[in-house]
N, C-alpha and C positions, 0 to 999 in steps of 0.2 A: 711886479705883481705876483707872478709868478712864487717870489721868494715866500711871501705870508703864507702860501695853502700847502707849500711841501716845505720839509725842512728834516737831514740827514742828521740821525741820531747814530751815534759809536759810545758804546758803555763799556769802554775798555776793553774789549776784544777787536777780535782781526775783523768782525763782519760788521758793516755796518748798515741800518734800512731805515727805508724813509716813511716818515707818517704825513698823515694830513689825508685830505679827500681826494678821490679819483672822482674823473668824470663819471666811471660806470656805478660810481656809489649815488651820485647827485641821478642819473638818471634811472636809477630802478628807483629810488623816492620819487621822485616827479611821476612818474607810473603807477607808486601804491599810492598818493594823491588824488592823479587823474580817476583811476579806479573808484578808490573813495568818494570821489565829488559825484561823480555818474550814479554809483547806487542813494546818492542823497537824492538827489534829482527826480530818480524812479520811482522813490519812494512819496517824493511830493508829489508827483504827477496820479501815481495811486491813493493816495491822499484825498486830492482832490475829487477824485471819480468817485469815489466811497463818498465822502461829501454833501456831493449833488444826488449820488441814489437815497442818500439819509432824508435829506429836503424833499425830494420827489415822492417816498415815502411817507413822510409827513402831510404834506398839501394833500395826497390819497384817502388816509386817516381822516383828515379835515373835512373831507367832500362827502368821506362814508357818513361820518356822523352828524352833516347839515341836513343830509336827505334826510336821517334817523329823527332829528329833531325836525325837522319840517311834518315828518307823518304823525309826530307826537303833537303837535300842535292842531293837528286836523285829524283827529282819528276816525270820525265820520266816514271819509274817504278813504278808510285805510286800502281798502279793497286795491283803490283804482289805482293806488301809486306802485302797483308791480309793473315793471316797464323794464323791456331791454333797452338799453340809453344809445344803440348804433342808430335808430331813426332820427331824423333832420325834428330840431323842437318846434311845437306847432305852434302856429300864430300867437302872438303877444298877447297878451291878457294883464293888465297891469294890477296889481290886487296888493301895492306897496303902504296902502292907505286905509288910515280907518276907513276913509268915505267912500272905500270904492265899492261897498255893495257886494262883496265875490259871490258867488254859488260855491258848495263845496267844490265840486267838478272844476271851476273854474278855478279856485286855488290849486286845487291840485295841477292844474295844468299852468300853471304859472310859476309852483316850486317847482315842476319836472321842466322847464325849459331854463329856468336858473340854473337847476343841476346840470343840463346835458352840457350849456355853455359852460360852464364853468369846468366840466370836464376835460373839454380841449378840443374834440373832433369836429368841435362847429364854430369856430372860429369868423369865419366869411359869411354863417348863417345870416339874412335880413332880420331875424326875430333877435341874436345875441348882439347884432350890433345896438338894435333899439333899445333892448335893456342895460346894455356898456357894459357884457359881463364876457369877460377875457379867460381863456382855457389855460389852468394852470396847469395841467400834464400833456405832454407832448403823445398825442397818440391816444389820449386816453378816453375809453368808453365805460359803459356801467351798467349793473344790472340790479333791479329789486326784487328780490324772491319772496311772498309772502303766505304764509300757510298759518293760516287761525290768526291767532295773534304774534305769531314766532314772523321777526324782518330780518331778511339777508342782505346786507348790502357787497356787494361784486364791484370794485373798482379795478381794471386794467390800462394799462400804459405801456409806452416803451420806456426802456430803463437806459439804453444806449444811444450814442449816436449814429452809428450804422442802421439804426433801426429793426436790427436782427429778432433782440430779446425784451421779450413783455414779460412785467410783473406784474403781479394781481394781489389783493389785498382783499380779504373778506369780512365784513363784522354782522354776529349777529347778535340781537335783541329780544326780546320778549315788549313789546306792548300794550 
């Protein structure tokens, strides 16, 4: 075996040397490989993380602008739908139906407990179970700032999984 990977070359002179591969040639390649395949790797792994803050991002966008349409649909109430979203959502109010009669009040309190669930921090809440609405950001709370007719929507979450760092997202409106 031996014979096929070396083989002594003499070109008519007194000196003769041999070609073919060394092992230390096969292993510094195996090394820029190894090298090579680890920063693939890295770079999928950040990839992915970018990824999921992209999605995380998105679902936040989503939740700003249901509340935004929600108060557009009820302007009546515009007032009452400023809320910090950290309190637990208040009793059910189901207002999913034409027939259900709402008071404005009462819609509004029945889009703001869709929102908070749907936010994420009330997951185990009684009221988010009964309406089957599941918390698309991990950690995420919400705020609506409302001055005249100008709506601030304030979405924050955790963006990591150590739970260290919160991003927050803001839209605002004119209605």
């Amino acid at each position: 075996m031996n014979r096929y990977l070396r083989k002594t070359v003499c070109l008519g002179s007194p000196r003769c040397f041999e070609t073919g591969f060394s092992l230390l040639e096969v292993l510094v390649a195996v090394v820029v490989l190894a090298v090579g395949l680890l920063g693939i790797g890295g770079l999928q792994v950040l990839s992915l993380k970018n990824n999921h803050s992209a999605y995380l991002r998105s679902q936040a966008t989503y939740l700003a602008y249901d509340i935004l349409d929600s108060i557009r649909v009820n302007p009546d109430g515009i007032a009452s739908y400023a809320t910090l979203a950290t309190d637990a959502p208040a009793a059910n109010q189901s207002c999913e139906t034409v027939t259900s009669n709402c008071t404005t009040a009462q819609l509004v309190t029945h889009d703001l407990n869709i929102w908070k669930c749907s936010l994420g921090a009330w997951d185990a809440n009684a009221t988010c179970v009964t309406l089957g609405a599941r918390g698309l950001l991990p950690g995420g709370t919400g705020e609506v700032a409302i001055n005249g007719n100008d709506v601030t929507v304030t979405v924050t979450w955790i963006d990591d999984r150590d739970g260290s760092t919160t991003t927050s997202l803001a839209v605002s409106t004119q209605i």
